[in-house]
Phi, psi and omega in degrees: 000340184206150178249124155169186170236126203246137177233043188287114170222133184285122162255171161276131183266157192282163176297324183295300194315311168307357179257306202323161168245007140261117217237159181259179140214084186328160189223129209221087197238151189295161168206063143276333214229009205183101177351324194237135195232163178212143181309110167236216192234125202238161197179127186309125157148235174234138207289112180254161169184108221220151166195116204240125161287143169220170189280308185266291185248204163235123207246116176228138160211164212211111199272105175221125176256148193283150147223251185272127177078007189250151167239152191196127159210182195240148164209164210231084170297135183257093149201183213245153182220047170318333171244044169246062178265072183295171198269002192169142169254150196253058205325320189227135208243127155022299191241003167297303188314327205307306188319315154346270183328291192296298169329303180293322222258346181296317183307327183270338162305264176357308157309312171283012211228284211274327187109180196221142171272141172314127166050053152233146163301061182089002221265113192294151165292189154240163208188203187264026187251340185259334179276313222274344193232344172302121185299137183228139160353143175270354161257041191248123181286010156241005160307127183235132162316344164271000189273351176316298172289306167303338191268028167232040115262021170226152189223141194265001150220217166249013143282311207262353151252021173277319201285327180287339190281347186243026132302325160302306178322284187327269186285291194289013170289310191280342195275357174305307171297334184268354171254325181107186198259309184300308215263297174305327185297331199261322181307314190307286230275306181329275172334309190287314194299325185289326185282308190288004198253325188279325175292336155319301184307290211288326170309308185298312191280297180321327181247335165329327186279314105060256161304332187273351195245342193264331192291269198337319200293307193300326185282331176214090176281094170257164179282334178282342218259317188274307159329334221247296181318293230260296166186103140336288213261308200252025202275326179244015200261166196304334205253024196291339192283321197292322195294301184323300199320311210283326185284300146344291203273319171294321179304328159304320177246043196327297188304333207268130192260346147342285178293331181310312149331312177265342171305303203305298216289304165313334191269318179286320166320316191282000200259303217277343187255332190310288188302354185268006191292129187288157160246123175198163202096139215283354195272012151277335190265331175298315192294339193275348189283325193267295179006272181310317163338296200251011160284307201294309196225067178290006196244011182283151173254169194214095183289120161262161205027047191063337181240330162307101188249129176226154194269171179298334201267305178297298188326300198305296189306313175313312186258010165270321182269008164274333182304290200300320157313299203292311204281329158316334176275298185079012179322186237204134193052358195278101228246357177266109056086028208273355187266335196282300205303342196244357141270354176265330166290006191258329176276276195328281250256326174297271176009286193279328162307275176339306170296349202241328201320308189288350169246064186273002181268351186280084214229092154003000000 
């Protein structure tokens, strides 16, 4: 969902910069892969890193200079930071590399364990690393109580964990430092269960009737019950022919409890592949890392298409309610996960709100 490269190193701040009550932290981001791109300021010399405590803010500004044949450019986030004195910044923080790591070392599981789809980017099969740790309907005969957790460390192609890890990068690098690795780790996890508990909800409110019609059927399997059943349900589905057949042959034959039998059994397959689409990826836990972002620092500005300058609280507030737009709509074919993305900002934002209540004058 989002692109780029974030490059934070602490200077030394000038005496003025040091009275603002704004301070910076670069962010350093790509504008291949995302609608929304940003301006930065590019700039000769040598890659500096420096670090100064100060009594009223912190002054970061954050440098990556090209060198022969390369373009690098930069841009400088503003806020102000009266309690933020870490003993040290962190480009890449603990439990961020970890978060990498464990994403890079599954992803390959998956390829190696599930196979490779054929003419995709890396695009893993499904297969038994994805039924087995990928989040499924909780009325789904492979939904497990651990996918709660797992499934926001496998991902369905290689754009989608490239774009989540350097989303991750990007933001959840500063809020590590400003929290430290145990309180961000619990944020992390936190975000992912809460974006995977509201996508359950919403898979349950989408497929009850669903369920509720295949429960009947199967406690009292009749021929108009399954006729009523198909079609509802199965008139365009992969198994409609096989269903029609099955549906045929009782009509001919009313009495023959066979067919009744293969009627129960079509109706429960075709229930059991509706509800079996996996869910996965970190980007419900990512949507709650940008929440806090622009709660903690609503006042950074962020150039969409190079010219646009929008502060962080509007950008943010923007890509939550087209999400929220999206998800409500509900197209036909839209294969993204948009009730995940907006529980996980939504546990991000509780989350930092609470943790912030006694410093509600401070906004980054």
């Amino acid at each position: 969902w989002m692109s780029g490269l974030a490059i934070a190193l602490p200077t030394t701040p000038s005496p003025k910069a040091a009275r603002k009550r704004n301070s910076t932290i670069p962010c350093l981001f790509s504008s291949l892969f995302t609608p929304f791109n940003f301006l930065f300021d590019s700039h000769n010399g040598r890659l500096q890193h420096f670090f100064t405590n100060c009594s009223e803010a912190v002054w970061f500004e954050y440098r990556f200079l090209p060198q022969r044949g390369a373009s690098v450019w930069a841009v400088s986030i503003h806020y102000s930071m009266t309690e933020f004195r870490p003993g040290r910044f962190q480009i890449l923080p603990v439990i961020i590399k970890n978060l990498l790591i464990i994403n890079g070392l599954v992803f390959l599981a998956q390829l190696a364990i599930d196979g490779l789809n054929p003419g995709g980017d890396l695009t893993p099969r499904i297969g038994w690393v994805t039924d087995t740790f990928a989040l499924h309907h909780v009325f789904s005969p492979l939904f497990k109580p651990w996918q709660l957790l797992t499934h926001m460390f496998m991902h369905g192609s290689l754009f989608h964990i490239f774009s989540n890890m350097f989303a991750l990068w990007m933001f959840g690098s500063i809020l590590e430092n400003l929290w430290g690795p145990r309180r961000f780790l619990v944020f992390y996890l936190s975000c992912g269960v809460g974006a995977a508990l509201l996508h359950l909800g919403f898979l349950w409110y989408e497929n009850v009737g669903l369920i509720n019609d295949m429960t009947a059927f199967q406690e009292n399997p009749t021929l108009q019950g399954y006729i009523r059943f198909f079609n509802e349900y199965m008139t365009s589905s992969y198994d409609g022919a096989t269903a029609y057949r099955i549906g045929r042959a009782w009509e001919a034959d009313p009495g023959n409890y066979q067919f009744a039998e293969q009627a129960v059994a079509a109706v429960t397959n075709h229930t059991n592949y509706a509800i079996a689409e996996p869910t996965l990826g970190a980007s419900g836990a990512v949507f709650g890392c940008l929440a806090a972002f622009g709660y903690l620092f609503p006042n950074t500005y962020i150039y969409l298409y190079f010219f646009i300058p929008m502060k962080a609280k509007w950008f943010i507030l923007l890509y939550i309610a087209l999400e929220l737009s999206m998800a409500i709509r509900n197209s036909a074919g839209d294969n993204i996960a948009r009730w995940a993305h907006l529980g996980g900002a939504l546990v991000g934002f509780l989350l930092v709100y609470f943790w912030n209540k006694r410093n509600r004058r401070n906004f980054y």
